[in-house]
C-alpha positions as CSV (number, residue, x, y, z in Angstrom):
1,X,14.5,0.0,18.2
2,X,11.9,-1.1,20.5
3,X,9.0,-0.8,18.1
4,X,10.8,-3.2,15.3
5,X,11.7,-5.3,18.4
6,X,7.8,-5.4,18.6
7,X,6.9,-5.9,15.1
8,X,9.5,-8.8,15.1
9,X,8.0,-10.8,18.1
10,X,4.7,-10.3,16.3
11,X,5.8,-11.6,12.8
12,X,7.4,-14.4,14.8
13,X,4.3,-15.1,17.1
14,X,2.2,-15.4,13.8
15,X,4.2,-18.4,13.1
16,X,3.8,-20.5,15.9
17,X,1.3,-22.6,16.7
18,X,0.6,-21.9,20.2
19,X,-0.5,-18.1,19.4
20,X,-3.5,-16.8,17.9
21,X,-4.4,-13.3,16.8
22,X,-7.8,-11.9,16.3
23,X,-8.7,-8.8,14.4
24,X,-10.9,-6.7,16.5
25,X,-14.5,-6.4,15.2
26,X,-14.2,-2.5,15.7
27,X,-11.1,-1.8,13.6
28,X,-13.1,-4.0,10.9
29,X,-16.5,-2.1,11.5
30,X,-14.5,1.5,11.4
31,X,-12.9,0.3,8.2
32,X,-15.7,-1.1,6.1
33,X,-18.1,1.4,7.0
34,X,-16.8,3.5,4.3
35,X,-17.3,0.8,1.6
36,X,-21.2,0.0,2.0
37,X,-22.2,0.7,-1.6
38,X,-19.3,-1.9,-3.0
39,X,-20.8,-4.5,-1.3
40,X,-24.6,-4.6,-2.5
41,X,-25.6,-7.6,-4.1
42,X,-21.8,-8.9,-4.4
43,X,-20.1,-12.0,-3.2
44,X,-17.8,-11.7,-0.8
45,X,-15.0,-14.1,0.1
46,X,-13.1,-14.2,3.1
47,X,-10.5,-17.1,2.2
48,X,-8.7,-17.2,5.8
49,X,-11.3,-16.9,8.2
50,X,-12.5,-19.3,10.4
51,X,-16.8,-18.5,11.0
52,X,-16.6,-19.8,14.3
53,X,-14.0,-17.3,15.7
54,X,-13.4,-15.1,12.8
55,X,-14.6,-11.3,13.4
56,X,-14.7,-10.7,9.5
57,X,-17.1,-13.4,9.5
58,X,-19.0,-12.0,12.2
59,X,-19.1,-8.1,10.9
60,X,-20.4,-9.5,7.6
61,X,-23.3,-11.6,9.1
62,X,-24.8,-9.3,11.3
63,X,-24.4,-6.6,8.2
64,X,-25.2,-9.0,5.6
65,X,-29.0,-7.0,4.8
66,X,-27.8,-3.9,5.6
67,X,-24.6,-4.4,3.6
68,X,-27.1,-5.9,0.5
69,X,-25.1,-8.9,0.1
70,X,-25.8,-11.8,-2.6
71,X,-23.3,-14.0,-1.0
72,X,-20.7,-14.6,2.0
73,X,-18.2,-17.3,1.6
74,X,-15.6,-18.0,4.2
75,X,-12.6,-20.5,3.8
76,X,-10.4,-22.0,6.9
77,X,-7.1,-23.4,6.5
78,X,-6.6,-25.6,10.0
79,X,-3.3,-24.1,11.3
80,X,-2.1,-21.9,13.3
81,X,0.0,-20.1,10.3
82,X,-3.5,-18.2,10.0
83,X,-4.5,-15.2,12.1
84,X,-8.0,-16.2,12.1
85,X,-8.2,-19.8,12.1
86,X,-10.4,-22.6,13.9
87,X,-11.2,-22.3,17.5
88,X,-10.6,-25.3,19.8
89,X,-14.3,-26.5,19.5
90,X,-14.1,-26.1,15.2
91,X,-13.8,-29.1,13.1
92,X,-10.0,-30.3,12.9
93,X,-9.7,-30.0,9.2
94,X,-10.4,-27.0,6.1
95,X,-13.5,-26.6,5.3
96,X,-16.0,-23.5,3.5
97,X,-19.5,-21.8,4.9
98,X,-21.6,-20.3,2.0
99,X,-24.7,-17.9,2.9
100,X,-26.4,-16.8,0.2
101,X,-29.9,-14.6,0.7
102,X,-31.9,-16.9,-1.9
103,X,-32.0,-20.1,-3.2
104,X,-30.1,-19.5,-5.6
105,X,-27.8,-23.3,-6.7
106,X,-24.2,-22.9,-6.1
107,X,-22.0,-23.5,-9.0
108,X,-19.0,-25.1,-6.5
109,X,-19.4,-27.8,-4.5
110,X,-22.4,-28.1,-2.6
111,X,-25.4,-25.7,-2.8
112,X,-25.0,-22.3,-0.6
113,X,-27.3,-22.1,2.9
114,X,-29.9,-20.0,2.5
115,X,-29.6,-16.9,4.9
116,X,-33.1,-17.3,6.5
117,X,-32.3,-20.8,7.3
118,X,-29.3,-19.8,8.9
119,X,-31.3,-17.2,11.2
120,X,-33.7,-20.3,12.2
121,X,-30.7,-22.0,13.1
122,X,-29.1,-19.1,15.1
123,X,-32.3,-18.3,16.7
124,X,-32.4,-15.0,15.4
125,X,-33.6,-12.3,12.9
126,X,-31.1,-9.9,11.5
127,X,-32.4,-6.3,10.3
128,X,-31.1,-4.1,7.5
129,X,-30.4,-1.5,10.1
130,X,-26.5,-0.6,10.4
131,X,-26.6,-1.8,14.1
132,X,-28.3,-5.0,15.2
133,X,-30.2,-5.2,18.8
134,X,-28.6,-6.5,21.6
135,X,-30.6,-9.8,21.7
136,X,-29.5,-10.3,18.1
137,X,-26.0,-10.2,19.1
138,X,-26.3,-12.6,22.1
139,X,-28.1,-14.9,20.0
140,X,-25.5,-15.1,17.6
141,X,-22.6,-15.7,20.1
142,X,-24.4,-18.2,22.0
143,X,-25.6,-20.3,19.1
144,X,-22.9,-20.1,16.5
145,X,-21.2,-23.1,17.6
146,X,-24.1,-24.5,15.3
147,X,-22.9,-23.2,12.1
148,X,-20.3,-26.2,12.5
149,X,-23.4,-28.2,11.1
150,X,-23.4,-26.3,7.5
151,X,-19.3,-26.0,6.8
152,X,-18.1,-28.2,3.7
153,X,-14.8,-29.7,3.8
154,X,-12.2,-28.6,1.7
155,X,-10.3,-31.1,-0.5
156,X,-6.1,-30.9,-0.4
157,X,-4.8,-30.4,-4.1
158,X,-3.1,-34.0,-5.6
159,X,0.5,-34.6,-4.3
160,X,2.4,-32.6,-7.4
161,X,0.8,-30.0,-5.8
162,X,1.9,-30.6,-2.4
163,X,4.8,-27.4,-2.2
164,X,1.8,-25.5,-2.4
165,X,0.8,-25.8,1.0
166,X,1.6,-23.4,4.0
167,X,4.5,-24.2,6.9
168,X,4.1,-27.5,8.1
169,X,2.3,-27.7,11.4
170,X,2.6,-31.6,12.8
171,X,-1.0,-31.8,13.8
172,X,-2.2,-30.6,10.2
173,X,0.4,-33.3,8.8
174,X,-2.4,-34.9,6.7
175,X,-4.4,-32.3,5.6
176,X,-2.2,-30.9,2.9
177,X,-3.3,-27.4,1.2
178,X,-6.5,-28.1,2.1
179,X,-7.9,-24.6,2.4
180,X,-5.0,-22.7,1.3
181,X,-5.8,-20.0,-0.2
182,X,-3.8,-21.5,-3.4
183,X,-5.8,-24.5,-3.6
184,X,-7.6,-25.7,-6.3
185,X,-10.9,-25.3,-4.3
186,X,-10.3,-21.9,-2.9
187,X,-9.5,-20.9,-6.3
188,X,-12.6,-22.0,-7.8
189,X,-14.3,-20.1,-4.5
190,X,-12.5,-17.0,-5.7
191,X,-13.1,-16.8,-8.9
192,X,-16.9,-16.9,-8.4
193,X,-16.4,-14.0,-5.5
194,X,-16.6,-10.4,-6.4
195,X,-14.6,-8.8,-3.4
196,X,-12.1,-10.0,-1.1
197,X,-11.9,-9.0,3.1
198,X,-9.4,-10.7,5.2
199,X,-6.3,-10.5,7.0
200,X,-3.9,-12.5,5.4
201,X,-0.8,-14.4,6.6
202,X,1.9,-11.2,6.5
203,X,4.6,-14.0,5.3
204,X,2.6,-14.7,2.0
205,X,1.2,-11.2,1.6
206,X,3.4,-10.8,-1.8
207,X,2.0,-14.2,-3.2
208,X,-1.6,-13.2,-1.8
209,X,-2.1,-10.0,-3.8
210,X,-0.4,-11.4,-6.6
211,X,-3.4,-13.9,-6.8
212,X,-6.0,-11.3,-6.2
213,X,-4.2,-8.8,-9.3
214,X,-4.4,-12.1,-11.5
215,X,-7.8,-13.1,-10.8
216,X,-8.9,-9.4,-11.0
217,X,-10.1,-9.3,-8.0
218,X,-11.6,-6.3,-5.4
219,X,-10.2,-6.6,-2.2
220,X,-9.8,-4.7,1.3
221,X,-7.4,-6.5,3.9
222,X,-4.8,-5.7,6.1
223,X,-0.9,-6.2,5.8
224,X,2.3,-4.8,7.5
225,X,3.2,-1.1,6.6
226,X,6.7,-2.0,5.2
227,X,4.8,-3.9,2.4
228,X,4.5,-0.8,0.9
229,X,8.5,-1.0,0.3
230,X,8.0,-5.0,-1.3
231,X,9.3,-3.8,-5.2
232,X,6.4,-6.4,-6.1
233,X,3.8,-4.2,-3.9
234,X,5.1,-1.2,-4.7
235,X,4.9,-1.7,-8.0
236,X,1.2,-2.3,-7.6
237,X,1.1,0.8,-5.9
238,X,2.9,2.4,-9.0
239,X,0.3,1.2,-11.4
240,X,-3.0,2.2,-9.2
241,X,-4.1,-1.9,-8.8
242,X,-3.9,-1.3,-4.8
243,X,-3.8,1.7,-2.4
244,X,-4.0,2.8,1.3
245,X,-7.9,1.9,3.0
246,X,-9.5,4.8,5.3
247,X,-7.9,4.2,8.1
248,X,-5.1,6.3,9.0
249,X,-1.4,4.5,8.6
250,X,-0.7,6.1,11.9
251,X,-2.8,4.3,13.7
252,X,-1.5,0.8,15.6
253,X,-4.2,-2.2,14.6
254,X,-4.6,-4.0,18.1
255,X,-5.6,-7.8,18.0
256,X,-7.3,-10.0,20.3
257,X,-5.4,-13.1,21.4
258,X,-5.0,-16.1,23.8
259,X,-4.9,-16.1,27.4
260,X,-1.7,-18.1,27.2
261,X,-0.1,-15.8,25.1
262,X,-1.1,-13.0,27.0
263,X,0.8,-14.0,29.6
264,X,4.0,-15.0,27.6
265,X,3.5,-11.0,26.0
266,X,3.4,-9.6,30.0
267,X,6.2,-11.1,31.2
268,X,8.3,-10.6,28.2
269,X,7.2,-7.0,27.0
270,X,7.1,-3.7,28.0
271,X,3.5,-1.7,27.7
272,X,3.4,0.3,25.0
273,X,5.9,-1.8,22.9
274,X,4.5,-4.9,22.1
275,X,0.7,-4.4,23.7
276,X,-1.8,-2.2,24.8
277,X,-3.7,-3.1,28.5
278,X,-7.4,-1.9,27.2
279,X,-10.0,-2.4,29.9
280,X,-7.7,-4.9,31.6
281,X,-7.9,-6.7,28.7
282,X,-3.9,-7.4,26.4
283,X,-4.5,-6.3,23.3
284,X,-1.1,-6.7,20.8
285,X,-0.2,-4.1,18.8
286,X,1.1,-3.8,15.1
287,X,2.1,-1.4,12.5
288,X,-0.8,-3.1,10.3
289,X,-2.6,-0.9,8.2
290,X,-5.2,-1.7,5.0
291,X,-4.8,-2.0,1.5
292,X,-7.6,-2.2,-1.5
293,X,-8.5,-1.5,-4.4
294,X,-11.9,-0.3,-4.1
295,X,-12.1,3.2,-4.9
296,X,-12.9,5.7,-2.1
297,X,-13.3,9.5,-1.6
298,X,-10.1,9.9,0.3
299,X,-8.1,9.1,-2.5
300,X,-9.7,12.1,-5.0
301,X,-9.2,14.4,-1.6
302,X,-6.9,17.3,-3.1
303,X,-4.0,18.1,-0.8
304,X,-3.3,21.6,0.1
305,X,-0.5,22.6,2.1
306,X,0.9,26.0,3.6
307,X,4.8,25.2,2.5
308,X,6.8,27.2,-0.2
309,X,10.4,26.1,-1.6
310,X,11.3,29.5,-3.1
311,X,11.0,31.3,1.1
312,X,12.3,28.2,2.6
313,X,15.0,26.4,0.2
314,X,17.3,25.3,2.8
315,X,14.4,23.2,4.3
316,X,14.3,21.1,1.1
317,X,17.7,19.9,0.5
318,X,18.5,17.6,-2.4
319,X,19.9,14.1,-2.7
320,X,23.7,13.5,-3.0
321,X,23.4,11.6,-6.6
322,X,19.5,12.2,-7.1
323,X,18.1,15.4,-8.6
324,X,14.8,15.4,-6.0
325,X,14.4,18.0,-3.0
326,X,13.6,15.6,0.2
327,X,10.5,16.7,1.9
328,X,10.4,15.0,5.5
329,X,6.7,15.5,6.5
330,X,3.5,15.0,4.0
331,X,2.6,18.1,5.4
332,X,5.4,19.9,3.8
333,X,5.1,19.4,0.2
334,X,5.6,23.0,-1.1
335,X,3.0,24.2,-3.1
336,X,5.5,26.3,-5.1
337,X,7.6,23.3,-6.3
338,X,7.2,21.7,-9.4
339,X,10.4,19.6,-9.6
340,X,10.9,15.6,-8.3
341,X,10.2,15.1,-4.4
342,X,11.3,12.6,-2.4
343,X,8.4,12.0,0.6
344,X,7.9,10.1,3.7
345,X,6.2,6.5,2.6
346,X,3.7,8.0,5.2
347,X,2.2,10.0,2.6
348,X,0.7,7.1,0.9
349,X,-2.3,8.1,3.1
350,X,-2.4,11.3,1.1
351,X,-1.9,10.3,-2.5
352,X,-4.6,11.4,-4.6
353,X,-3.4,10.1,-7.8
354,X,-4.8,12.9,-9.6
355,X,-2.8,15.4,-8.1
356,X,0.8,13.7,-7.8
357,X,2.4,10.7,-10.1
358,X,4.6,8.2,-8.0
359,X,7.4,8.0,-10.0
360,X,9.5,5.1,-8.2
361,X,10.4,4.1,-4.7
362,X,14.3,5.6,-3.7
363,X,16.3,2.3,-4.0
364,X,14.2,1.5,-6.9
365,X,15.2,4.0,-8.7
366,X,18.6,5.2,-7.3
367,X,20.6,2.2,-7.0
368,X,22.9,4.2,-4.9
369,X,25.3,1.3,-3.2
370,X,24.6,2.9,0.7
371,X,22.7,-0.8,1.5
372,X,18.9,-1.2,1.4
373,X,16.2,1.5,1.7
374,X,19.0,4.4,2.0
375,X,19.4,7.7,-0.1
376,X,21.8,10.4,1.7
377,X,21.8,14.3,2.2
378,X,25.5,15.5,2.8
379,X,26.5,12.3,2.8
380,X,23.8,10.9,5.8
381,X,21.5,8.4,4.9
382,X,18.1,9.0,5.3
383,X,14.7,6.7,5.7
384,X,12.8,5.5,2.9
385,X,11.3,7.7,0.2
386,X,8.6,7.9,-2.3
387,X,9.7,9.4,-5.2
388,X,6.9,12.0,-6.6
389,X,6.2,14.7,-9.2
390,X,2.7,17.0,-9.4
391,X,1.1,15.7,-12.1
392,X,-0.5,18.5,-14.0
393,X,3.0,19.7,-14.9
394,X,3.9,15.8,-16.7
395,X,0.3,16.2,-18.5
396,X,-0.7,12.5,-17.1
397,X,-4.2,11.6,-15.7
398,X,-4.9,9.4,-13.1
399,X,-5.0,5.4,-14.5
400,X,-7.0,2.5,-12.6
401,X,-10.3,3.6,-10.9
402,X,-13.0,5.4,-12.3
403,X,-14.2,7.8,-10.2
404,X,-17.6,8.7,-11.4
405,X,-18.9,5.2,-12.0
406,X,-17.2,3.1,-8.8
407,X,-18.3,5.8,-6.4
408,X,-21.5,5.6,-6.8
């Protein structure tokens, strides 16, 4: 109770304008690290970042030679609806930075800044190294303020457009959907970007993959775990157009925030609940895990288990009115069962899509009447389940990625 208390406050705090939330430039290096051949001499977009606070921003900077990069393009959207948005000192309105390493004429808008004009500015020289020296570093944090020199503005769409636009915030009264990433211009942005890194606004996460899958689109963000149980995600899921990232689903993302809300979290929260104290430092936590579409090793990892049905039966009951065994741990899975499972949505961080087709998530499929995300065993309902079959027994092959050709 006291963790979806937690995740509640969170989704709530997201809203308001007085908080702001930071993804930590260590859960973004420990992610992306895994992705470093995707990214050579691609474009990539982060659509609701703000440069001058955002740490996606940051990471692909001080990576952008090592990383191999054509182009970074960041978008803000001036509101506090955002996780990463603009810092006190930023420009009060949406606007776009576009580095590119050459001089290569930007087909949106204004041309791109070259990259080695941006180092001049920032007193710096970056390497191709995977870490950058310490005076690097320094440089960049105490001379990014002058990157508010090369943003753009971003134009609001006309007013038939105006539903478009996020919650109203009164100071952004004026601005429209400037910077939204459903605006005309961050459209136009996207569609000349090859992949996609942020961490979207949770409360349009549905809409915001919905525009990546149409735009066709490579991507690696971060949204709330029980997305995975949105029919629309889910159905993603299904089809192989999005999947679990690296990191593990059991581990808590912790984000930076303000001082102010700091204290509000303190004297409201218990440790452990809603925070972490790291280095006397609040950190807020959150069952945030990533999602992409890139394709990785860990998804063509086979998975073995030690289990077996026909010793153990009674550890594998079945549904009340569903013919599927329910196995409660990933772990589990019995190697010597070849009928329909129902598993934990945990194992998600498992699925090799080679090895086992998802055949449907329970309420999805079972329309059972017991309310919302239920099945039942002997007549007690149960948590959530994806329901799955091995696949070599249904003669399918795995359908979305290639492995062979995006692995390289």
């Amino acid at each position: 109770m006291a963790k979806k208390s937690a995740n509640a406050s969170l989704h709530k705090a997201k809203i308001e304008k007085k908080d702001e939330f930071y993804t930590q430039l260590k859960d973004i290096a420990n992610e992306l690290k895994h992705y470093k051949n995707h990214f050579k001499n691609k474009v990539v977009y982060c659509n609701c970042d703000d440069p001058l606070a955002s740490n996606f921003f940051k990471y692909f900077f001080l990576n952008f030679k090592h990383l191999g990069l054509k182009e970074l393009i960041t978008t803000c959207y001036k509101s506090q609806n955002f996780k990463e948005f603009s810092a006190e000192d930023s420009p009060k309105k949406a606007y776009a930075i576009k580095i590119t390493r050459d001089c290569e004429v930007d087909t949106v808008g204004e041309p791109s800044e070259v990259l080695a004009e941006i180092e001049k500015l920032l007193s710096l020289s970056l390497s191709d190294s995977p870490t950058q020296s310490e005076e690097t570093i320094e440089a960049f944090e105490k001379n990014k303020h002058k990157l508010k020199s090369k943003t753009k503005p971003l134009k609001p769409d006309k007013q038939q457009n105006k539903g478009q636009s996020l919650l109203s915030i009164f100071e952004d009264k004026d601005l429209g959907n400037a910077g939204d990433f459903r605006s005309q211009d961050c459209i136009e942005l996207l569609k000349r970007s090859d992949i996609v890194v942020t961490n979207p606004p949770f409360s349009l996460f549905r809409e915001y993959v919905a525009q990546l899958v149409e735009y066709n689109k490579k991507f690696v963000i971060i949204g709330n775990k029980n997305a995975i149980t949105y029919k629309e995600i889910f159905t993603f899921i299904k089809e192989n157009k999005i999947w679990i990232g690296y990191t593990p689903m059991s581990k808590d993302l912790l984000f930076d925030t303000t001082e102010e809300c700091q204290k509000e979290v303190l004297s409201g929260k218990k440790l452990g609940s809603g925070y972490k104290i790291i280095d006397g430092v609040v950190k807020l936590r959150s069952q945030s895990i990533w999602f992409t579409n890139l394709d990785i090793e860990k998804r063509h990892e086979i998975l073995d288990t030690l289990y077996s049905y026909g010793k153990t039966p009674e550890n594998y009951p079945k549904y009340d009115n569903y013919d599927a065994i329910n196995v409660d741990k990933t772990k589990e899975i019995p190697t010597d069962y070849d009928g329909v499972m129902g598993v934990p949505i945990s194992f998600l961080d498992k699925h090799n899509p080679e090895q086992f087709e998802l055949l449907g998530l329970d309420n999805h499929l079972l329309n059972n009447g017991l309310g919302k995300g239920c099945n039942s065993i002997n007549g007690n309902k149960i948590y959530r389940r994806i329901i799955i079959q091995k696949r070599h027994l249904r003669g399918a092959h795995s359908v979305g990625s290639k492995p062979s050709e995006d692995r390289k």
